[in-house]
C-alpha positions in Angstrom: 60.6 89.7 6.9 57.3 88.8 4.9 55.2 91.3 4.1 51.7 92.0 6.4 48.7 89.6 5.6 45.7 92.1 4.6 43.0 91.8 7.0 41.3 88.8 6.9 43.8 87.0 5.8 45.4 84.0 7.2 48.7 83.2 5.5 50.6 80.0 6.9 54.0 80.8 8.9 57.0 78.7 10.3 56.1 79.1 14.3 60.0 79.9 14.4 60.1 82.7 11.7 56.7 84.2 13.6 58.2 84.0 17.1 61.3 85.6 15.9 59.6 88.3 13.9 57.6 89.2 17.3 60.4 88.6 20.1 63.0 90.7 17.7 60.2 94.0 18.2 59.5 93.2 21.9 63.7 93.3 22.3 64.4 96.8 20.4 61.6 98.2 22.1 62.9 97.2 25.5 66.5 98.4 24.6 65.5 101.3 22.8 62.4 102.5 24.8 63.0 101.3 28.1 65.9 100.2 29.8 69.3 101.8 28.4 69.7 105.3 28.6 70.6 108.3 26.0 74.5 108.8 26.2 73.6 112.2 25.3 71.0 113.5 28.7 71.8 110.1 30.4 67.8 109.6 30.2 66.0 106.9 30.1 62.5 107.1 28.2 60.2 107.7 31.2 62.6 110.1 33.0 62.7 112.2 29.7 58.8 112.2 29.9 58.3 112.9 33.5 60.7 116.0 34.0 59.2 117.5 30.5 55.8 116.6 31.9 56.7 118.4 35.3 57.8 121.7 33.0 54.9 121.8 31.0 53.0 121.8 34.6 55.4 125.0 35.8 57.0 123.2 38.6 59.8 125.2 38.4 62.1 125.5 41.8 60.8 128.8 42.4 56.9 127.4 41.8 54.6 125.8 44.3 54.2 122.0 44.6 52.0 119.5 42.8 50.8 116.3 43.7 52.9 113.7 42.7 49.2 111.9 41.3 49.0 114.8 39.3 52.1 114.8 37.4 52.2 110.5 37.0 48.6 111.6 35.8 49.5 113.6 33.0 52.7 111.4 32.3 50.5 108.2 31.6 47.9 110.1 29.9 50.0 112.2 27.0 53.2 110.9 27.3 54.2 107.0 28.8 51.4 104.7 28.0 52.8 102.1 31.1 51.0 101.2 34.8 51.1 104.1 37.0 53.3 102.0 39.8 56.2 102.3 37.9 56.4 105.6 36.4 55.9 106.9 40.3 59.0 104.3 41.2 61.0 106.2 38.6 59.3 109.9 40.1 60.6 108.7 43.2 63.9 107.2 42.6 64.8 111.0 41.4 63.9 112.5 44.4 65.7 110.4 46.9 69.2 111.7 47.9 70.4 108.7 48.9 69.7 107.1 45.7 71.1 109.8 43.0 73.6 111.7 43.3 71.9 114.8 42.0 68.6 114.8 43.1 66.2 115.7 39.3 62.8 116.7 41.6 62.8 117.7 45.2 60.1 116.0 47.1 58.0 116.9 50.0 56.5 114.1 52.1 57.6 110.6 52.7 59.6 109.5 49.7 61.3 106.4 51.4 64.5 105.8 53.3 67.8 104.2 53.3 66.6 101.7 55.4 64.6 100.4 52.3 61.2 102.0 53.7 58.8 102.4 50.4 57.6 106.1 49.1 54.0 106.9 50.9 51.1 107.0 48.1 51.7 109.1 45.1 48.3 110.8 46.2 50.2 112.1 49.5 53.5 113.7 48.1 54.0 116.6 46.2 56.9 116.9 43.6 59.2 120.2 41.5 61.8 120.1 39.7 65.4 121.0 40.8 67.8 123.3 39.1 69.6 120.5 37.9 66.6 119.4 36.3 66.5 123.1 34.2 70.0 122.8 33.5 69.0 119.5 31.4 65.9 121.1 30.0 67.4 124.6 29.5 66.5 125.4 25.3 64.0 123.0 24.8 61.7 125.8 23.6 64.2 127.3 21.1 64.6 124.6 18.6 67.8 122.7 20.6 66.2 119.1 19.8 63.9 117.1 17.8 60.4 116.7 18.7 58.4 113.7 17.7 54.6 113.0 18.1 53.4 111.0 21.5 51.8 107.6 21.2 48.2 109.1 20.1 49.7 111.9 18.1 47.6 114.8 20.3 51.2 115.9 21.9 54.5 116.2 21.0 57.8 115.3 23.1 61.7 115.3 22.9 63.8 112.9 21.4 66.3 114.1 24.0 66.5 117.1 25.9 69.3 119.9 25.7 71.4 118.6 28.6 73.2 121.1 29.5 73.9 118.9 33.1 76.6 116.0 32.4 73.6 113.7 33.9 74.8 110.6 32.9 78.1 110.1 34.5 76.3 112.3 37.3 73.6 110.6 38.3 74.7 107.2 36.6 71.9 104.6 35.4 71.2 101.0 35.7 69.1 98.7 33.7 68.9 95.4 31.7 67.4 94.8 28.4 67.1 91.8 26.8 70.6 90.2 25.7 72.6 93.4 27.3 72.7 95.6 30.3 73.9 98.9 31.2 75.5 100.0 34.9 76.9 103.4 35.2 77.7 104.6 39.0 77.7 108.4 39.8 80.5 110.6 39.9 81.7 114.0 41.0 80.2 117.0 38.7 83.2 118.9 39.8 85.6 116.4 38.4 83.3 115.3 35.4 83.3 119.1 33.9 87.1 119.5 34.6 87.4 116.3 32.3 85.1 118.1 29.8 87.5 121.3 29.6 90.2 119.1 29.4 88.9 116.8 26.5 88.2 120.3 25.0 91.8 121.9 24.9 93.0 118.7 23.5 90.7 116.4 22.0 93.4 113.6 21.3 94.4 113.3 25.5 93.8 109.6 26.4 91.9 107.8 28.7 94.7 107.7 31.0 94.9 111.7 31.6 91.0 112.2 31.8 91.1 109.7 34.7 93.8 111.6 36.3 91.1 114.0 36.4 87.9 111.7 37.4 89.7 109.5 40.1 86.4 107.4 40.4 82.3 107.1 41.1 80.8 109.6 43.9 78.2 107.7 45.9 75.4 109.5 47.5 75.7 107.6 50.3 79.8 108.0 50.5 81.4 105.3 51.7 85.3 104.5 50.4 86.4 103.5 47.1 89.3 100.8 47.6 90.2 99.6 43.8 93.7 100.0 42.9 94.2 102.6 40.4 95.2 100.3 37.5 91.8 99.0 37.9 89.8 101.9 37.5 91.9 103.2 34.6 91.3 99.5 32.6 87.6 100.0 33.7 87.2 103.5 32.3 89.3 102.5 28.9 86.9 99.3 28.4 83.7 100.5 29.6 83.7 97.5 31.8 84.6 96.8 35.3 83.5 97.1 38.9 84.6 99.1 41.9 84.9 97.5 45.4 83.1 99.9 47.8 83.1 99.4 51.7 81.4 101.5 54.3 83.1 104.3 56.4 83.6 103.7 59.7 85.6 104.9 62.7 86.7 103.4 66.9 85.1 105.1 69.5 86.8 104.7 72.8 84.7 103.7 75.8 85.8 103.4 79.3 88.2 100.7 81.2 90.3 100.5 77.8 86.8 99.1 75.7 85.9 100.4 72.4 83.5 100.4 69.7 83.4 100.7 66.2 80.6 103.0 64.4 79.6 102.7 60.6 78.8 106.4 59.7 78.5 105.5 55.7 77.4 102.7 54.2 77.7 101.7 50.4 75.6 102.7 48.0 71.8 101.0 47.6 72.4 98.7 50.3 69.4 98.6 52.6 70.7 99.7 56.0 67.7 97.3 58.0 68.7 94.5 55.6 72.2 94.3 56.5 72.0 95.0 59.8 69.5 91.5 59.9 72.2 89.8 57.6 75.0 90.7 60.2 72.3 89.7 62.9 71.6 86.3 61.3 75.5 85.3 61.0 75.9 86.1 64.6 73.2 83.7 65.7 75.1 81.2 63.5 78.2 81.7 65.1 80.2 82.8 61.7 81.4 86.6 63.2 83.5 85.0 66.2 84.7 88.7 66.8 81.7 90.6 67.1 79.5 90.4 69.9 76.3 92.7 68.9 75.3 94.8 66.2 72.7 98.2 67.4 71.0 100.6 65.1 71.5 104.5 66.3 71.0 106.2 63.5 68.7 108.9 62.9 68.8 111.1 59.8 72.5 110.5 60.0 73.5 106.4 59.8 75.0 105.7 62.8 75.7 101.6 63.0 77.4 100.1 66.0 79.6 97.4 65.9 80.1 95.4 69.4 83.3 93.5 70.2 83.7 90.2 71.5 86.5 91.6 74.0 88.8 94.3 74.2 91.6 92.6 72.5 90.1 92.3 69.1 91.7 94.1 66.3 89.4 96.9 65.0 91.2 96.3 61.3 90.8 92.7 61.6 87.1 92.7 62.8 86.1 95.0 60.0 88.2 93.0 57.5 85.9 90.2 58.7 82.6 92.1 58.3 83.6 93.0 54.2 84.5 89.4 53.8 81.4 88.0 55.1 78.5 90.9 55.0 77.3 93.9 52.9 79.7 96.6 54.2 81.4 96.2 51.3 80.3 95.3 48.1 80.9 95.4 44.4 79.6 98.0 41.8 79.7 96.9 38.6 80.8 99.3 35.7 79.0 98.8 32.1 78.9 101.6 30.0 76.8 100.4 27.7 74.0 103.2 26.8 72.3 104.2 23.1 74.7 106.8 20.9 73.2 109.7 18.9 72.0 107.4 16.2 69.7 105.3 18.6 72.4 102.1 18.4 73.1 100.6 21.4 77.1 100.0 22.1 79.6 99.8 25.2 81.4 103.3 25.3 84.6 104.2 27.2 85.0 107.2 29.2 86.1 109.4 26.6 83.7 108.1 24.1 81.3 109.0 27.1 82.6 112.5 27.3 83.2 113.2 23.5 79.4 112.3 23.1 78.0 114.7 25.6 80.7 117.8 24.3 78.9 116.8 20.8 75.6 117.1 22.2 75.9 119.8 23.7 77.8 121.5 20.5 74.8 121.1 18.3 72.8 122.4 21.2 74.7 125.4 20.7 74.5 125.9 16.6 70.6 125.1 16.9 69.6 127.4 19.4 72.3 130.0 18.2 70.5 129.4 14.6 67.0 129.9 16.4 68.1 133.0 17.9 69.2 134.5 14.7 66.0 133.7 13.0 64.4 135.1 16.2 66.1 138.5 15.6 66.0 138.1 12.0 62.0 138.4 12.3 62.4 141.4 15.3 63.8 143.4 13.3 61.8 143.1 10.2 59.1 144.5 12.4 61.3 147.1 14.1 62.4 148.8 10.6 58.6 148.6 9.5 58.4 150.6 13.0 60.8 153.4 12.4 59.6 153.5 8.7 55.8 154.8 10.4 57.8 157.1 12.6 59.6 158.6 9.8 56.1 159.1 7.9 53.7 159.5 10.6 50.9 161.4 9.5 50.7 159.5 5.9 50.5 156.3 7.9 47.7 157.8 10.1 45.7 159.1 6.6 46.1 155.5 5.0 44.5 153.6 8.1 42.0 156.0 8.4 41.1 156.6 4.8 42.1 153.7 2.6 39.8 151.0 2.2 42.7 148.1 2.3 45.3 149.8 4.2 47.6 147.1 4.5 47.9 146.8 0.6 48.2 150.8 0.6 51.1 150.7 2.9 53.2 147.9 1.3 52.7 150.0 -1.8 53.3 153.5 -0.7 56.3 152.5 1.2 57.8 149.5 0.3 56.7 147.2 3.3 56.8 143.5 3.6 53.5 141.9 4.9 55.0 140.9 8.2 55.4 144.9 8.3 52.4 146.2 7.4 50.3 143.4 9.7 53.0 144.8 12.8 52.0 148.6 12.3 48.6 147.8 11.9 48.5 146.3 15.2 50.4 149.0 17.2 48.5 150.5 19.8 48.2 154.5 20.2 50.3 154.6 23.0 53.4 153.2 20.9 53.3 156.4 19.0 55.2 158.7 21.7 58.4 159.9 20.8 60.0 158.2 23.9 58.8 154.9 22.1 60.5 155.7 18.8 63.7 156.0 20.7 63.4 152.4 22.9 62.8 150.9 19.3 66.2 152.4 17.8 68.1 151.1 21.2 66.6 148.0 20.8 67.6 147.5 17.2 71.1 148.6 17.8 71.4 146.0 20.5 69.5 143.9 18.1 72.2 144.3 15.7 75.3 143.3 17.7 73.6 140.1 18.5 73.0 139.1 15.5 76.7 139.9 14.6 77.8 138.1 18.1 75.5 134.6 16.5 76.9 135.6 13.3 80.3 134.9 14.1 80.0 132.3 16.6 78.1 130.0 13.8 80.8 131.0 11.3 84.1 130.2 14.0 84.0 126.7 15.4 86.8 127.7 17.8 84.4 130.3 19.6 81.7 128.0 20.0 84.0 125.7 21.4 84.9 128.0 23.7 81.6 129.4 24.5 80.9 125.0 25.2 84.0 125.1 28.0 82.6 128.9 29.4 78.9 126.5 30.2 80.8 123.5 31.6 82.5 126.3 33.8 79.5 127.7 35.0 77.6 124.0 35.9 81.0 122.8 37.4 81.0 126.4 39.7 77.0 125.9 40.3 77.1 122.3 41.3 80.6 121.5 41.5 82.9 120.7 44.7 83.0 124.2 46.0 78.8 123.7 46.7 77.2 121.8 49.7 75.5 119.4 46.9 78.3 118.7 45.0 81.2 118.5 47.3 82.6 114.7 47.3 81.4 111.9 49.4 82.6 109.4 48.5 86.8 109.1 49.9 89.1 107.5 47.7 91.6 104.8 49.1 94.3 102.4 48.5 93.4 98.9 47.4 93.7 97.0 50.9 96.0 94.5 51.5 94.6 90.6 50.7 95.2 88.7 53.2 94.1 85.6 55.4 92.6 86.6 58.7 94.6 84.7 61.3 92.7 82.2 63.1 93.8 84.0 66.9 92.5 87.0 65.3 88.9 84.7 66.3 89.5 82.8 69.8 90.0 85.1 72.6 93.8 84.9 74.1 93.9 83.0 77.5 96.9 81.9 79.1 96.9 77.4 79.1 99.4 74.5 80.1 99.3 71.3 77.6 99.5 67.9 79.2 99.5 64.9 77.5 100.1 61.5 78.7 102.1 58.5 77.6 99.3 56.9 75.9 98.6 59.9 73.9 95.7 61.5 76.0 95.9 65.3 75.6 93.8 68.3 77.3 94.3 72.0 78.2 94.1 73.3 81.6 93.5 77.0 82.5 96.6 79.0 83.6 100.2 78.5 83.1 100.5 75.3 86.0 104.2 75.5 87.9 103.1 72.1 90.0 102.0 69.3 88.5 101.6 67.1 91.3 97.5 67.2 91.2 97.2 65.7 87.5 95.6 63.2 87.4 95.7 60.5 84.4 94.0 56.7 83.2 95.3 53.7 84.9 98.0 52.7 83.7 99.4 55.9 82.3 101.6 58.4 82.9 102.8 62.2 82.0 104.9 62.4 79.2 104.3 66.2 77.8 103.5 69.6 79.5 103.8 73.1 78.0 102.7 76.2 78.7 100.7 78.1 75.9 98.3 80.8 74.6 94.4 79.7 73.3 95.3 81.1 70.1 98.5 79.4 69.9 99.5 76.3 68.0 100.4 72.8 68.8 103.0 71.4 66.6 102.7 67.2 66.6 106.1 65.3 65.9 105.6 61.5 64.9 107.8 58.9 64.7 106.7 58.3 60.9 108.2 61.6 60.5 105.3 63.6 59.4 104.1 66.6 61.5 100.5 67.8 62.6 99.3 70.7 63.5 96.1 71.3 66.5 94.9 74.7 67.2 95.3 74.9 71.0 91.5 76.4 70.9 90.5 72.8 70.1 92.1 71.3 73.2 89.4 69.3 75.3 88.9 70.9 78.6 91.8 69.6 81.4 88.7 69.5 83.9 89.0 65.4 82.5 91.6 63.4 81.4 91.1 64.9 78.1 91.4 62.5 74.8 93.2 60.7 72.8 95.5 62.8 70.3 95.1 60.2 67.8 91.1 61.1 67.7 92.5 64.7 66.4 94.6 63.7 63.8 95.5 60.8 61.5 98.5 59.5 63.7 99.1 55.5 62.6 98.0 52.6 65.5 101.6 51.6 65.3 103.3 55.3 65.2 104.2 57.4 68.6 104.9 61.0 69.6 107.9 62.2 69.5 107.7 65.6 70.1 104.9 68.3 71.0 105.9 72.0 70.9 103.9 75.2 70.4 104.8 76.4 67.2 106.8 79.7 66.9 106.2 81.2 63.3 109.5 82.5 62.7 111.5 79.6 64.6 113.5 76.7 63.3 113.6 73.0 64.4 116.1 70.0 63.9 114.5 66.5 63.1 116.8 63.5 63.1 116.0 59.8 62.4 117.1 57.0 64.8 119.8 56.1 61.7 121.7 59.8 62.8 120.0 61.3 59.3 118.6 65.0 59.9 118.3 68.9 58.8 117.0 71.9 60.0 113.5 72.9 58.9 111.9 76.1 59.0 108.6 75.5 61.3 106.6 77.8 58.9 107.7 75.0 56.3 106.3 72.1 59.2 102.1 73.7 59.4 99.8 71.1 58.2 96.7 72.6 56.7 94.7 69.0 57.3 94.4 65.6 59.7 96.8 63.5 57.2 100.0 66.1 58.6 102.6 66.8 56.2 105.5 64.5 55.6 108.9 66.3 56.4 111.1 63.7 57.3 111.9 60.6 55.8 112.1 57.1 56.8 112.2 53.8 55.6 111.3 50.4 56.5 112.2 49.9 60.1 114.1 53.2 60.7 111.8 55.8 62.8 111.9 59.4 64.0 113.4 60.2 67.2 114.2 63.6 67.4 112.8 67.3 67.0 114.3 70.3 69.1 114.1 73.6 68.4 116.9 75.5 67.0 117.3 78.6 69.3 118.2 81.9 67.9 121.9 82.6 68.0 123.0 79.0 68.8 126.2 77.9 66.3 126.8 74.0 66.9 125.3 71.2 67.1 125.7 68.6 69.8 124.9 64.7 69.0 125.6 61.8 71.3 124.7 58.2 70.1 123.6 55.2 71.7 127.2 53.9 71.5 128.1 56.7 74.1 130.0 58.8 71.9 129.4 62.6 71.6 130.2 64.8 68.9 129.7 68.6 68.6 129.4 70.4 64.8 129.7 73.6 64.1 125.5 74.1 63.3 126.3 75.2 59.8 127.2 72.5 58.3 123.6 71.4 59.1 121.5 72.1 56.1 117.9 73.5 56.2 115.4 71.8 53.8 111.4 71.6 53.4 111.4 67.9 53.3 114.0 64.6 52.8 116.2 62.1 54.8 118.9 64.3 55.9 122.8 64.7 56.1 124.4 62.2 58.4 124.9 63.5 61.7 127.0 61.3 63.0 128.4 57.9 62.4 127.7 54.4 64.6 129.5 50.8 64.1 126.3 49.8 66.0 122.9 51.6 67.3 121.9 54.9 66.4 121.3 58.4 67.9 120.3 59.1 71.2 120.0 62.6 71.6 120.6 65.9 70.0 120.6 69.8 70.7 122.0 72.9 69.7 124.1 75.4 71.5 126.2 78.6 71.5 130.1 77.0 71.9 131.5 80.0 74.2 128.3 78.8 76.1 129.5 75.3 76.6 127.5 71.7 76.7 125.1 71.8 79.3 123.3 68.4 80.6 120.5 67.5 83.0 121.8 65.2 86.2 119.2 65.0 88.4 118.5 67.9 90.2 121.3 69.7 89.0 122.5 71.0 85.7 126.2 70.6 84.8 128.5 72.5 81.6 131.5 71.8 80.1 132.8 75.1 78.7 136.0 73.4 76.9 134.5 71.9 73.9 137.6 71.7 72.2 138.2 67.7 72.3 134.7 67.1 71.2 134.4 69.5 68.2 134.9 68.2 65.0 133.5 68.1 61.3 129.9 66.8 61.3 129.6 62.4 60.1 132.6 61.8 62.6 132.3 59.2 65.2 132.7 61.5 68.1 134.4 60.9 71.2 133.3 60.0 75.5 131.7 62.6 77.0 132.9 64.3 79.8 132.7 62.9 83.2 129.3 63.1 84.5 127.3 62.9 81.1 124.1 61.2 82.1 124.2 57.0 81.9 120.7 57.7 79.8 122.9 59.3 77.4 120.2 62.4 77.2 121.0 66.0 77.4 117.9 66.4 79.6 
């Protein structure tokens, strides 16, 4: 860097060098002065200034209020040289519950809400400071930190204050400089000082054991954690990572078997009135299919409603919908990144975190120990000079009242230090009562074991270690989980369970029957239909398919090119027409036909067979097209075509096949492999044609076969069974001349 011009002075400079020179000041002072905070008092700049502004004022818990212009007054005028709109946004922001954890000032008047409501006009509220906020400044006048001169060099402030309040993994902090950031969520006091004690009796436990200890962040607002534990503890031994945090909520039973579900907790800094608009805005655009209506009850407590569509939504699928798509759960981000004890910005990890506060807090201990001692030091100097006039009591009397310098005379006569002499001078006549003389000897004895007490503890690094743990002790029983304040909020739980939503999770479940035509005209009519008598169809077509099924069931599509689609019963036209063509709903080929239509059954398995006698089983879960092309399963080639797909009924053990030539043949069904997708095994074997029908079956069953009306069985199977590629033999007598099982 080149050294300043003198005044006057114009001195030519690369515009690069110049605008580097200036941007390089503008980004320490943002790191260092404004946005990341001390990992010491987990302070930022202007929070420092405003609580030691607010003590310098007396606003101590015990003390009256002051207006809140008042203090941002003094703040801006000795201290924090910025607009007055901000440094009352950072009064604020420590007075509001539901934004820190433990509250620094306690407010009276409006100072905002969850709902995102702003803080009424600084010359309207009235502000003190907490007993946290003396637990951080506690020492500040007995030499426990540096002082430096303000910005006009009339006043003096801290570099940091004592902090003897974990407040940065308490309260957290958030902020973004130039080129880094910082994000710290709060936690648990409780936990935070057990960690302390524990870091104390072994400094070398890991990051592991300490978050054994501190399970995770403790919102304000509550809500539950769900972040799988090996999350957290990478998070904590990085310094980066995020937490997934959702909003509490509970099912409230209402009459004729209806319910509702009520948000009690919502994450932390979410506005409550901007979500509930979000949530209102994705209902009008039809993206929460299960929810019906969203109402506001809260009062002081948040009490959100949630509405369902009908009684037979899922209140863990509904509320898996509203994290996916709104605000009730959300992601805070973990960056530990804050300034070390030598002003340096650098990402920490929780340890480091913890091992910088016990260090704090450790010279704390030695400087105001050290103050003390010099404190007494000087006390009883004068308190010896004290018993010295008692001793000699009349000849101290003669040389005050008779000597012309008699603070020379008495450092002469008896051996006095200045500091001595000045003190007996300026004891009052009233001191000299014998009752006096005897307070001063108490006091110096007490005096004395003090100084022996500090003595020690500066010479025995193991006592001031463990006077550090008795402190952390006391703030873990003062604000710790045994207190209203610092009892936990926020519930820890297990990492749900990622998974698709199903789609009849969304469409309400009403019972339908299927039709489609010849021609490949399909609909959905209401109600499971027994008669189909009053159907009506196009000109010139006919009924081909009808099955009954659910709305949220779906509709499995054979074709004869072998490839299977798949249309959500929901998308059915309405059977109040003559519905339309299948082929609009899916990319079914001009010259390909339906073979097959069957509800799909997740768990079931089907048997597909070309006109050639080629087939397998498939498993239908294997058969679900995700799109309009279908998904190939079967394979054909050149003329050849799908003919067949049946279900493959639970418990059945053979397989029946009868060809166009007439001859039947029954295999037992495992010798019929299962595969995702190919031509097939043969199934049976033809000098000419090819299959003509196939099922399965359970053998002490028998064969049964439609015949008109009637349905006929042949229980002795015996001359028909065989192994599977045989030719097979006649059927029985009375096998349909359609040579069809139904």
């Amino acid at each position: 860097m080149s050294e300043p011009a003198p005044t006057g002075e114009v001195r030519d400079t690369p515009f690069a060098d110049a605008l580097g020179e200036r941007y390089l000041a503008y980004a320490l002072s943002t790191i260092v002065s404004r946005s990341l905070p001390d990992v010491r008092d987990g302070l930022k700049p202007v929070h420092r200034r405003l609580l030691y502004a607010m003590r310098q004022l007396k606003l101590d818990p015990t003390a009256g209020f002051k207006k809140c212009a008042r203090v941002v007054g003094d703040v801006i005028g000795k201290y924090h040289p910025h607009g007055d709109v901000a440094v009352y946004d950072a009064l604020v922001r420590l007075a509001q519950e539901f934004a820190v954890r433990f509250p620094l000032v306690e407010g009276q008047g409006n100072f905002g809400n969850v709902d995102g409501d702003n803080a009424a006009a600084m010359r309207y509220t009235e502000a003190r400071l907490t007993e946290v906020a003396l637990a951080l400044l506690e020492g500040i006048d007995e030499d426990a930190v540096d002082f430096r001169d303000t910005y006009d060099g009339e006043e003096s402030e801290p570099i940091v204050l004592p902090a003897r309040f974990p407040n940065l993994l308490a309260n957290g902090s958030s902020g973004i400089a130039v080129g880094m950031a910082t994000s710290i969520p709060p936690h648990n006091v409780g936990e935070i000082c057990a960690a302390l004690q524990r870091l104390i009796e072994d400094p070398a436990v890991g990051v592991a054991d300490l978050v054994s200890l501190m399970p995770g962040p403790d919102f304000p607002t509550g809500g539950v954690m769900v972040e799988p534990p090996s999350s957290v503890l990478e998070a904590y031994s990085s310094g980066r990572g995020s937490f997934h945090l959702r909003a509490k909520w509970e099912v409230e039973k209402l009459q004729y078997g209806l319910f509702q579900i009520v948000v009690t907790e919502i994450p932390y800094q979410v506005p409550k009135s901007r979500l509930i608009e979000r949530v209102a805005e994705l209902l009008a655009a039809r993206k929460l299919p299960l929810l019906a209506d969203i109402r506001d009850e809260s009062t002081t407590d948040v009490r959100i409603v949630l509405e369902p569509r009908n009684r037979t939504v899922d209140p863990e699928v509904l509320m898996e919908q509203m994290f996916r798509n709104t605000d009730f759960e959300v992601r805070i981000p973990l960056n530990m990144n804050v300034l070390d004890a030598t002003n340096t910005p650098r990402v920490m990890d929780l340890k480091e975190v913890l091992k910088s506060f016990l260090n704090h807090r450790h010279e704390v201990l030695q400087r105001r120990s050290r103050h003390r001692l010099d404190k007494i030091e000087q006390r009883l100097e004068v308190l010896d000079g004290f018993l010295v006039a008692y001793l000699n009591l009349d000849e101290v009397i003669r040389i005050i009242r008779h000597e012309d310098e008699p603070k020379a005379e008495l450092i002469r006569v008896f051996s006095l230090t200045e500091v001595q002499a000045e003190a007996i001078l300026n004891m009052r006549l009233r001191s000299l009562r014998k009752l006096e003389e005897m307070e001063i000897r108490k006091e110096k004895q007490a005096l004395d074991a003090e100084r022996s007490e500090l003595k020690g503890l500066l010479s025995d690094e193991g006592r001031r270690w463990k006077a550090i743990a008795d402190e952390i002790g006391d703030i873990g029983r003062r604000f710790g989980g045994a207190t209203v304040l610092g009892k936990r909020r926020t519930r820890i739980s297990a990492a749900p369970v990622v998974a698709e939503i199903p789609v009849e999770a969304m469409i309400e479940r009403e019972p339908i029957t299927v039709i489609c035509s010849e021609k490949g005209w399909i609909r959905a009519v209401k109600g499971h239909l027994n008669e189909y008598g009053d159907i009506r169809y196009k000109e010139g077509d006919r009924p081909r398919f009808a099955l009954h099924a659910q709305t949220t069931d779906k509709l499995l599509v054979f074709a004869s090119d072998g490839r299977f689609f798949t249309v959500g019963c929901d998308k059915l036209p309405s059977g109040r027409g003559l519905g339309e063509p299948l082929r609009l709903m899916v990319e079914l080929g001009d010259s390909e036909d339906v073979v097959a239509l069957l509800v799909h059954r997740p768990a079931g398995r089907l048997a597909v067979a070309s006109g050639s006698g080629h087939g397998f089983m498939v498993e239908e879960k294997d058969v679900v097209a995700q799109t309009r092309n279908g998904r190939q399963v079967l394979n054909v080639a050149g003329q050849e075509k799908a003919v067949i797909c049946v279900p493959v009924h639970e418990g059945d053990d053979a397989v029946a096949v009868v060809g166009e030539n007439r001859r039947l043949l029954v295999f037992p069904l495992a010798e019929l492999p299962t595969m995702q997708r190919g031509r097939g095994v043969i199934l049976q074997r033809y000098r000419g044609g090819g299959i003509a029908d196939l099922k399965t079956l359970r053998i002490e069953e028998g064969l049964s076969w439609q015949l008109g009306d009637r349905v006929r069985t042949q229980l002795d199977l015996t001359a028909w069974l065989a192994k599977r590629a045989q030719a097979g033999r006649m059927p029985p007598p009375g096998f349909p001349r359609s040579n069809r099982f139904t």
